[in-house]
C-alpha positions in Angstrom: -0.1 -9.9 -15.5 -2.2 -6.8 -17.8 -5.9 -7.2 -17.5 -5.7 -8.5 -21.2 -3.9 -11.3 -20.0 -6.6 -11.9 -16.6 -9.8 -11.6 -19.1 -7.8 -13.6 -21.7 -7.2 -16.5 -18.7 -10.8 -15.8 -17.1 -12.6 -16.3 -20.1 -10.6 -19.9 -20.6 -12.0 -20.8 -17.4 -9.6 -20.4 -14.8 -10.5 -18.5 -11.8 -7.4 -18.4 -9.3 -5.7 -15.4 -9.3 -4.1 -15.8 -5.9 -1.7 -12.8 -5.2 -2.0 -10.6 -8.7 -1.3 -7.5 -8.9 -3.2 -5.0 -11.1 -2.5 -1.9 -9.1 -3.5 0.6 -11.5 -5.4 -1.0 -14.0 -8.9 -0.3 -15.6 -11.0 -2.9 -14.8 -14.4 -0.9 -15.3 -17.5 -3.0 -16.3 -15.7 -6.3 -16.3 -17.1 -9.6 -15.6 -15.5 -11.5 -12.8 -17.4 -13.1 -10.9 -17.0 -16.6 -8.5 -13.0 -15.6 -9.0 -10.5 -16.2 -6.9 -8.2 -12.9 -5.8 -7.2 -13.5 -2.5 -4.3 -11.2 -1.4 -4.7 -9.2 -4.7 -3.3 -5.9 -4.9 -5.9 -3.7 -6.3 -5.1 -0.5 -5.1 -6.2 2.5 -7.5 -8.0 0.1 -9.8 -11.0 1.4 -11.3 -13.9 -1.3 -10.9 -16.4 1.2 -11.2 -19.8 -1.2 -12.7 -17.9 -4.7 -12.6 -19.3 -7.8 -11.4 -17.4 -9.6 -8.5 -20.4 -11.5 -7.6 -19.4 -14.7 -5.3 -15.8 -13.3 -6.0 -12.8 -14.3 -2.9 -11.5 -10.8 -2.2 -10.0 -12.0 1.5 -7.1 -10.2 2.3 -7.3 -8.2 -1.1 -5.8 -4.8 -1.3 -8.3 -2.5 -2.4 -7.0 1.1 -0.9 -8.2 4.1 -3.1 -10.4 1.5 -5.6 -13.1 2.7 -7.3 -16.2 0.5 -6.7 -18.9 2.4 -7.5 -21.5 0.2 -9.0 -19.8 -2.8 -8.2 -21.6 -5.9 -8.2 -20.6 -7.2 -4.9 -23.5 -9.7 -3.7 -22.1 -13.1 -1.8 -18.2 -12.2 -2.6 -15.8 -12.5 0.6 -14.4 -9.3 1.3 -13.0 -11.1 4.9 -9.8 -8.8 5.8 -9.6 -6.9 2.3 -8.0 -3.1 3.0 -10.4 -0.7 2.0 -9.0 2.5 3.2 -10.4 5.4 0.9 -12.6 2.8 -1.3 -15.3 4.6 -3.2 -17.9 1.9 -2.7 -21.2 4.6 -3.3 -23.8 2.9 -5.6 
């Protein structure tokens, strides 16, 4: 799936995205809140400002992400892989 497809499908409503993969992608400043990305692979995603808010991130991949600014409050980051994350506000 290309994050024009994900925002395409997010703003329709849905919100399971069980097991996508955006490694890679630009995801900066996005809206994505009470989602569902359980074993997502974001690893090298730039989410740098976006808002995750409520957000399922269990068992997500999120090695090397950039989360700076992220808007994290209430979103499950139970078992998510964080190794090298820049999480500094």
């Amino acid at each position: 799936m290309t994050v024009e497809e994900l925002l395409a499908k997010y703003e329709a409503g849905m919100r399971d995205f069980n097991s996508i993969n955006l490694s890679e992608a630009n995801l900066r400043g996005v809206k994505l809140s009470e989602a569902n990305f359980s074993h997502a692979n974001f690893s090298i995603v730039n989410m740098s400002g976006a808002n995750l808010g409520g957000s399922n991130l269990s068992h997500a991949q999120l090695n090397v992400a950039r989360l700076r600014g992220a808007h994290l409050t209430q979103a499950n980051l139970n078992h998510a892989s964080l190794n090298v994350a820049n999480l500094i506000r």
